[in-house]
MIGUDREN-475438 format. One record per residue (C-alpha): residue number from 0; residue in three letters; x, z, y. Coordinates in Angstrom, 2 decimals, m for minus. Example, Ala and Ser with C-alpha at 12.3 -4.5 7.8 and 13.67 -1.06 7.14 Angstrom:
<0; "ALA"; <12.30; 7.80; m4.50>>
<1; "SER"; <13.67; 7.14; m1.06>>
# end
This chain:
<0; "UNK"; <11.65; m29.42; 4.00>>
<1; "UNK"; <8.15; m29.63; 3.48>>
<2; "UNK"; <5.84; m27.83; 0.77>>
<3; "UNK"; <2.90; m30.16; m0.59>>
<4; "UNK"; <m0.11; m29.15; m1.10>>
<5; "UNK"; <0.35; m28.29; m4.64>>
<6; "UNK"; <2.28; m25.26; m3.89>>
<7; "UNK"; <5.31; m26.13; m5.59>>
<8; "UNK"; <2.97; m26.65; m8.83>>
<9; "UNK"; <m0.39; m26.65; m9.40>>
<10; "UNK"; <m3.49; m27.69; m7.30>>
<11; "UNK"; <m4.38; m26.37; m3.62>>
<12; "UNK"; <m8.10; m26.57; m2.57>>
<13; "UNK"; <m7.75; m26.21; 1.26>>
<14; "UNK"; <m8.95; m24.06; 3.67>>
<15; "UNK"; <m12.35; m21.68; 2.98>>
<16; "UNK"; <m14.68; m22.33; 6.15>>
<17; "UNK"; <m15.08; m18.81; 6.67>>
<18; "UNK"; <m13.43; m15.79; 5.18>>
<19; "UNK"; <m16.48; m14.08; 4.07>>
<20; "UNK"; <m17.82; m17.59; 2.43>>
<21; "UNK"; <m17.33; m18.63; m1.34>>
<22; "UNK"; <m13.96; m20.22; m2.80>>
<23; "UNK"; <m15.62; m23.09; m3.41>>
<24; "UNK"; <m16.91; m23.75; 0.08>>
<25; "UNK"; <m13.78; m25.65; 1.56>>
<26; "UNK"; <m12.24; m27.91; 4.00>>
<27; "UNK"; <m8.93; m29.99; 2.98>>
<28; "UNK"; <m5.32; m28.68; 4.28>>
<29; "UNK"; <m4.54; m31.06; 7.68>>
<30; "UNK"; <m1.03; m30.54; 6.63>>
<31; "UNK"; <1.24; m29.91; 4.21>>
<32; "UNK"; <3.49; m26.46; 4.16>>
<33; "UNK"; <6.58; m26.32; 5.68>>
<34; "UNK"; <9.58; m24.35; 5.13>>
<35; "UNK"; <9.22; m23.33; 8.50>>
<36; "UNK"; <5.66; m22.01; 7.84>>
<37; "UNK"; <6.98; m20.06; 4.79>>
<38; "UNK"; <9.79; m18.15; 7.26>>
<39; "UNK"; <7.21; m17.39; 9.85>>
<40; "UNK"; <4.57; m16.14; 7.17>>
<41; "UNK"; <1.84; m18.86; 8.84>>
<42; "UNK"; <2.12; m20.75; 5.70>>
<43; "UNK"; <m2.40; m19.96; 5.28>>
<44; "UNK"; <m2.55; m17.13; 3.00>>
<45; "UNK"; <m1.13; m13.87; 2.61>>
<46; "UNK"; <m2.44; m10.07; 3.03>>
<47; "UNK"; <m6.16; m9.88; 3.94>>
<48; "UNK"; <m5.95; m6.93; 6.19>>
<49; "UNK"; <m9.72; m5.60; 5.77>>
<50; "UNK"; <m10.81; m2.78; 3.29>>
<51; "UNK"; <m10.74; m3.76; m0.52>>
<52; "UNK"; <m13.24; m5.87; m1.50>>
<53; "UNK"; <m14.47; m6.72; 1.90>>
<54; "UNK"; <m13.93; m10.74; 1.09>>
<55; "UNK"; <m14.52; m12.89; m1.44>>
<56; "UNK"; <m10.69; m14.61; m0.96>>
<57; "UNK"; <m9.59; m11.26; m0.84>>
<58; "UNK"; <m11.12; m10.34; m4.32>>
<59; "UNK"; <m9.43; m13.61; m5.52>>
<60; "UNK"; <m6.17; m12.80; m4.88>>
<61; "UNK"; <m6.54; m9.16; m6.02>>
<62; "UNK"; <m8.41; m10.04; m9.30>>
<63; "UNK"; <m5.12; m12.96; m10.10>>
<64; "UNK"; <m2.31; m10.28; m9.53>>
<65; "UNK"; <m1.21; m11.59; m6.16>>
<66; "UNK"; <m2.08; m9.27; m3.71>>
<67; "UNK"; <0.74; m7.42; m1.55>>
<68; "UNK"; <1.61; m4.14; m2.82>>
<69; "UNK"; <3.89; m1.23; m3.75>>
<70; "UNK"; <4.91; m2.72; m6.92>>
<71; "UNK"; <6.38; m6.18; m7.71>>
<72; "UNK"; <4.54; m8.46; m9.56>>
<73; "UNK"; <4.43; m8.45; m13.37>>
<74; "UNK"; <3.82; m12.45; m13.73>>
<75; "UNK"; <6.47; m14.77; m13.83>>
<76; "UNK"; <6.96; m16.75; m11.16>>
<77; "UNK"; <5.91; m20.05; m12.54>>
<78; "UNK"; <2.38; m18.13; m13.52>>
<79; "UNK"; <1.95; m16.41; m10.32>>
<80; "UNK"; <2.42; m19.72; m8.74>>
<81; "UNK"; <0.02; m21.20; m10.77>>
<82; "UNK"; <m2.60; m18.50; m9.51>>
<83; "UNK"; <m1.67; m19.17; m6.44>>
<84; "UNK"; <m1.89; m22.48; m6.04>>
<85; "UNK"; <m5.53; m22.28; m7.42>>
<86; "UNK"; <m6.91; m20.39; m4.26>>
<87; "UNK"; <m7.80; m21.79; m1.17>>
<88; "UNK"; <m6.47; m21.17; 2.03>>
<89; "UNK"; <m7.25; m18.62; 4.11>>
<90; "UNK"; <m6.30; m20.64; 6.98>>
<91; "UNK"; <m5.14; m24.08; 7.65>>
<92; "UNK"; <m1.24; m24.17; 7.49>>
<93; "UNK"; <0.46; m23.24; 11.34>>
<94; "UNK"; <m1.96; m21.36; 12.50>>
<95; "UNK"; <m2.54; m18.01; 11.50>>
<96; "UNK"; <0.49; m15.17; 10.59>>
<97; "UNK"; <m0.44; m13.57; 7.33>>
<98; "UNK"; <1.86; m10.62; 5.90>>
<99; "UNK"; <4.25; m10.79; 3.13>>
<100; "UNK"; <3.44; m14.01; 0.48>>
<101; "UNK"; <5.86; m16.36; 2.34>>
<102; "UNK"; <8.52; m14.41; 1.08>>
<103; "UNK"; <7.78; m14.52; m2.41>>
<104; "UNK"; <6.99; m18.30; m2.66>>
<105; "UNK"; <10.60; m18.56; m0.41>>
<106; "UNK"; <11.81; m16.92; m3.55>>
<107; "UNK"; <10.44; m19.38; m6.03>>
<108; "UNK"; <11.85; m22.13; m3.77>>
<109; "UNK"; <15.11; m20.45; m4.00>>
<110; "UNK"; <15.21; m20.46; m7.61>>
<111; "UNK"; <13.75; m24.01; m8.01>>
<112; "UNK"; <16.25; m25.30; m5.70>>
<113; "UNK"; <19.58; m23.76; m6.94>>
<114; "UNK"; <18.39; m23.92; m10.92>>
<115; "UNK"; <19.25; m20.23; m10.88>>
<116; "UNK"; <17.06; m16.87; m11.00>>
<117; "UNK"; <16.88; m15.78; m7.85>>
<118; "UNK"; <18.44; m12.33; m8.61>>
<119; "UNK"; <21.48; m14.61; m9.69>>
<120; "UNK"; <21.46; m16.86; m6.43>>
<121; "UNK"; <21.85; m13.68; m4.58>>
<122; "UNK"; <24.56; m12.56; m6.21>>
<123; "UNK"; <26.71; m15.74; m6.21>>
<124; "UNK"; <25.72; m17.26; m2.62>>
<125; "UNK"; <25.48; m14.17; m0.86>>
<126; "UNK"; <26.16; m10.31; m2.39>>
<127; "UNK"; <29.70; m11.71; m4.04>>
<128; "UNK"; <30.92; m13.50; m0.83>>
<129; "UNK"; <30.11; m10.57; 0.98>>
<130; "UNK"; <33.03; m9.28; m0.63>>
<131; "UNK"; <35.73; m12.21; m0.56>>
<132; "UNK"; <37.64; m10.80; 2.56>>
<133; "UNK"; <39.85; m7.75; 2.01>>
<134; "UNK"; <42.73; m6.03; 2.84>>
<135; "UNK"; <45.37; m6.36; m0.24>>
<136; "UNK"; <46.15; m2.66; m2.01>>
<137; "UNK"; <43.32; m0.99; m0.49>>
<138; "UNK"; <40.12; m3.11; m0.98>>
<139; "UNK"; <38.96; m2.24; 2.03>>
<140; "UNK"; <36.37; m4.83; 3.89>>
<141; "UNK"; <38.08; m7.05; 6.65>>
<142; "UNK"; <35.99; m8.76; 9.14>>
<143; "UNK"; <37.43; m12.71; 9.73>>
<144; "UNK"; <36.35; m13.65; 12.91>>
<145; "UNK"; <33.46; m11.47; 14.49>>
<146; "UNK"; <30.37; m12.96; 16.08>>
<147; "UNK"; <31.03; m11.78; 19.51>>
<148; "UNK"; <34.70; m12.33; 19.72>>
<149; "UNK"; <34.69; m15.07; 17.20>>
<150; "UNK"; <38.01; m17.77; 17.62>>
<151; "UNK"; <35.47; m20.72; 17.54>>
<152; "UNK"; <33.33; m19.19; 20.57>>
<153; "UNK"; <35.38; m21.45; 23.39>>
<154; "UNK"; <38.10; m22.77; 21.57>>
<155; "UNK"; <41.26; m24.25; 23.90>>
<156; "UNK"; <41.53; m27.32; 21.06>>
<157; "UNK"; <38.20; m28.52; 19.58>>
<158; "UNK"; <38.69; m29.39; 16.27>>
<159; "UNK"; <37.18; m31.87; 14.36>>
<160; "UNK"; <38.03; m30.71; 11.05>>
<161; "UNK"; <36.23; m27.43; 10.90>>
<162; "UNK"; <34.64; m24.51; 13.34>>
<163; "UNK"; <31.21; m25.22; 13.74>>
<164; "UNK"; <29.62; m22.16; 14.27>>
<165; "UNK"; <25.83; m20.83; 14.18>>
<166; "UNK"; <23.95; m18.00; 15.17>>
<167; "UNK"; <20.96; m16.16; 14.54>>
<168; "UNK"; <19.34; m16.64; 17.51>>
<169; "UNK"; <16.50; m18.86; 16.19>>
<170; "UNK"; <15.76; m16.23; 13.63>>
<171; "UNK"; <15.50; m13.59; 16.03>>
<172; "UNK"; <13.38; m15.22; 18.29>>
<173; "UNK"; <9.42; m14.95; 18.61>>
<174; "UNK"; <7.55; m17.65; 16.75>>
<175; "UNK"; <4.11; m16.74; 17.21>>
<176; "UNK"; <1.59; m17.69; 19.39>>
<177; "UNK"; <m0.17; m15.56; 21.57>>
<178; "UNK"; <m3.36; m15.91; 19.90>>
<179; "UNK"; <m1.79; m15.58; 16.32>>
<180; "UNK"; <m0.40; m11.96; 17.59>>
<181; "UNK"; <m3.37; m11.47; 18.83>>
<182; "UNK"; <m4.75; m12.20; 15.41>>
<183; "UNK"; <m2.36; m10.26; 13.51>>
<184; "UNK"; <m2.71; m7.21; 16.81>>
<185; "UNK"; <m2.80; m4.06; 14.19>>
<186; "UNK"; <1.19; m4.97; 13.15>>
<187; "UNK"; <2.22; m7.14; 16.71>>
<188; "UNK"; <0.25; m4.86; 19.43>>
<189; "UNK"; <1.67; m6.42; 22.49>>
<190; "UNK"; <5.00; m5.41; 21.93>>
<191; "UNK"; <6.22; m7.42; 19.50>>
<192; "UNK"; <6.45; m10.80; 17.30>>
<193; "UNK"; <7.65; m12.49; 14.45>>
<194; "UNK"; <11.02; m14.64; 13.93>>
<195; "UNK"; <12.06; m16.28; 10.73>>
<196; "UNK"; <11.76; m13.61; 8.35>>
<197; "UNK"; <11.34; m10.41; 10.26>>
<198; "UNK"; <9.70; m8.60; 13.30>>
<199; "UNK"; <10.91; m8.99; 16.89>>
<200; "UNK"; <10.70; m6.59; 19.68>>
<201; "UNK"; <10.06; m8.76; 22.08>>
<202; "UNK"; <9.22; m5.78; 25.27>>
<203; "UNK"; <9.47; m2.17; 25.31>>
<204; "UNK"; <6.79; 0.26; 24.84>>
<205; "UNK"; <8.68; 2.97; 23.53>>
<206; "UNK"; <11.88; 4.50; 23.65>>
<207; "UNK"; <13.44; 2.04; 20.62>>
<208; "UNK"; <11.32; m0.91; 20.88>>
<209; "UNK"; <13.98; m2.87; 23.61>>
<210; "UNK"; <13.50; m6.53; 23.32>>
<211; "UNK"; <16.09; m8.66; 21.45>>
<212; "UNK"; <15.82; m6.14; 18.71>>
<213; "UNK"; <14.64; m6.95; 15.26>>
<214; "UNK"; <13.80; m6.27; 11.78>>
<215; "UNK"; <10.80; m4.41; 10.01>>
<216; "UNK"; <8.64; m1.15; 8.77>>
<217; "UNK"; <8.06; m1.72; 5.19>>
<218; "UNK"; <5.12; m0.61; 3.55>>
<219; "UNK"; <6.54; 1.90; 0.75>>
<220; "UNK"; <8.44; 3.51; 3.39>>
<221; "UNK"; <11.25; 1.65; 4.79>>
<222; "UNK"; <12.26; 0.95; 8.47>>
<223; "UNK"; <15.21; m1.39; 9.42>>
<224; "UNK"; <16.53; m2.57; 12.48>>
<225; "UNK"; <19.23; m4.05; 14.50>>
<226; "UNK"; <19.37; m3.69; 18.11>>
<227; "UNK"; <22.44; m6.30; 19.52>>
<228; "UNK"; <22.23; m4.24; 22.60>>
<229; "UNK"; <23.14; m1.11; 21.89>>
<230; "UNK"; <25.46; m2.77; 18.72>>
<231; "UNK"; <23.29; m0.76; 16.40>>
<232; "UNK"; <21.96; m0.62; 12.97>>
<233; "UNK"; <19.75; 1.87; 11.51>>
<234; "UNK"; <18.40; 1.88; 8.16>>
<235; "UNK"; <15.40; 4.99; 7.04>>
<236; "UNK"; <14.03; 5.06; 3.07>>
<237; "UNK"; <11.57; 7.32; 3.18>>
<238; "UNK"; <10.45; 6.89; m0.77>>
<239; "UNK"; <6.90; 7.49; 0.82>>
<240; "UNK"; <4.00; 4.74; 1.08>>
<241; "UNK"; <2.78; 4.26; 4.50>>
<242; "UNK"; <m1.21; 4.53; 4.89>>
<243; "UNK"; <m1.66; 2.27; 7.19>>
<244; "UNK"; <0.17; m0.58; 9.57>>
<245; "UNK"; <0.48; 2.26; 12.25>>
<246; "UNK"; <4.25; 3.67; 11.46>>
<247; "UNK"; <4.20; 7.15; 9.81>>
<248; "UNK"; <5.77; 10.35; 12.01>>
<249; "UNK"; <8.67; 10.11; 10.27>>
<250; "UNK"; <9.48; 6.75; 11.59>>
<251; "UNK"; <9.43; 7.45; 15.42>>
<252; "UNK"; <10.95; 10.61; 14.85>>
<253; "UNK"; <13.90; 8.70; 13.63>>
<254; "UNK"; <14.38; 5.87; 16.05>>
<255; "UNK"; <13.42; 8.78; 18.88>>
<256; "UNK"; <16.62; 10.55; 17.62>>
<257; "UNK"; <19.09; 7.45; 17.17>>
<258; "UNK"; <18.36; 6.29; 20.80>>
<259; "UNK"; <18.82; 9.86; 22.33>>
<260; "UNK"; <21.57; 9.97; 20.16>>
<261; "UNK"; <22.96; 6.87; 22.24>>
<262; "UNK"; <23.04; 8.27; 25.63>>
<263; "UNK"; <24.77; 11.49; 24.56>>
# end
């Protein structure tokens, strides 16, 4: 699926030249936006990591209500789109990783798609299936056929009437470039990438960071992962705003504690 250069509505005006140039100084897009570009957040715009007000693309987006932040956004989504879609750029579509706004317009695509709200696609295509298999009289959650020992793995009779089966392995694999880590280094360092969707450990530099495991530190506070290795999840909400893309204490405190916790 690909995403014109309208944004899903509304006109795009390229690429600025330079990041510290005027919005009006511009090159056109050499492609359109995929959904692919969306997933790995190098769709051309996003989070300007630099001190407030350092660029005039980053006063744009602030001054329109679409910069990255604690709180959600209080347009709806066909006016924030609208906004959006009158910036430029930041970068020409593929090549750079920019934090955060591919999500959002994934959202929007959602909704346009399915002719729902998105809070309503959620709950009928995934949060209510979730739910489907249980055991009768007790309620209690039943899993099918697991991933690892799953019936359709290596099946004696290979049916043609049902039992394909998928993974995540695509999403949990790096997408990035070297040079667009090396672009993005104050989230990626050299430890790590991005899949579709979420971080990827992708060698270890730390106790926790073992590659193959993925997932993210959110800004106000939350760190998620899930490390197929060790069959692990761990979830920590903090309810505090990180500072700054370097993890708070709090964070390597707890992954420090679940991995010891492993070997004992």
């Amino acid at each position: 699926m690909h995403i014109d250069k309208k944004f899903i509505g509304g006109e795009s005006k390229g690429e600025v030249r330079q990041i510290d140039g005027p919005l009006d100084d511009t090159v056109p897009a050499k492609r359109s936006i995929t959904l692919r570009d969306l997933l790995t957040f190098r769709l051309g715009i996003g989070a300007v990591i630099a001190p407030p007000g350092s660029f005039p693309i980053q006063k744009a987006i602030e001054a329109a209500g679409l910069a990255p932040g604690p709180n959600p956004p209080i347009l709806a989504p066909d006016e924030w789109m609208s906004r959006l879609s009158s910036l430029p750029l930041v970068h020409q579509p593929g090549e750079s990783w920019m934090y955060h706004t591919g999500s959002d317009i994934l959202g929007v695509l959602l909704s346009r798609a399915s002719g729902m709200t998105l809070v309503k696609f959620l709950k009928e295509r995934l949060f209510t299936p979730l739910g489907m298999m249980v055991k009768p009289g007790t309620g209690e959650l039943v899993v099918h056929d697991g991933s690892t020992d799953s019936r359709w793995a290596n099946p004696a009779f290979e049916s043609g009437g049902g039992g394909l089966v998928s993974t995540v392995e695509l999403m949990t694999s790096d997408q990035l470039t070297q040079k667009q880590k090396e672009q993005a280094h104050i989230f990626f360092e050299d430890h790590s990438g991005w899949g579709l969707g979420m971080g990827v450990n992708i060698r270890r530099n730390s106790l926790w960071s073992t590659p193959g495991r993925f997932g993210w530190d959110g800004g106000v506070g939350t760190s998620g992962y899930t490390d197929p290795a060790e069959n692990m999840v761990g979830i920590l909400m903090t309810q505090r705003m990180m500072q700054s893309p370097e993890p708070p204490r709090v964070f390597s405190d707890f992954w420090t504690t679940a991995y010891q916790a492993l070997s004992n």
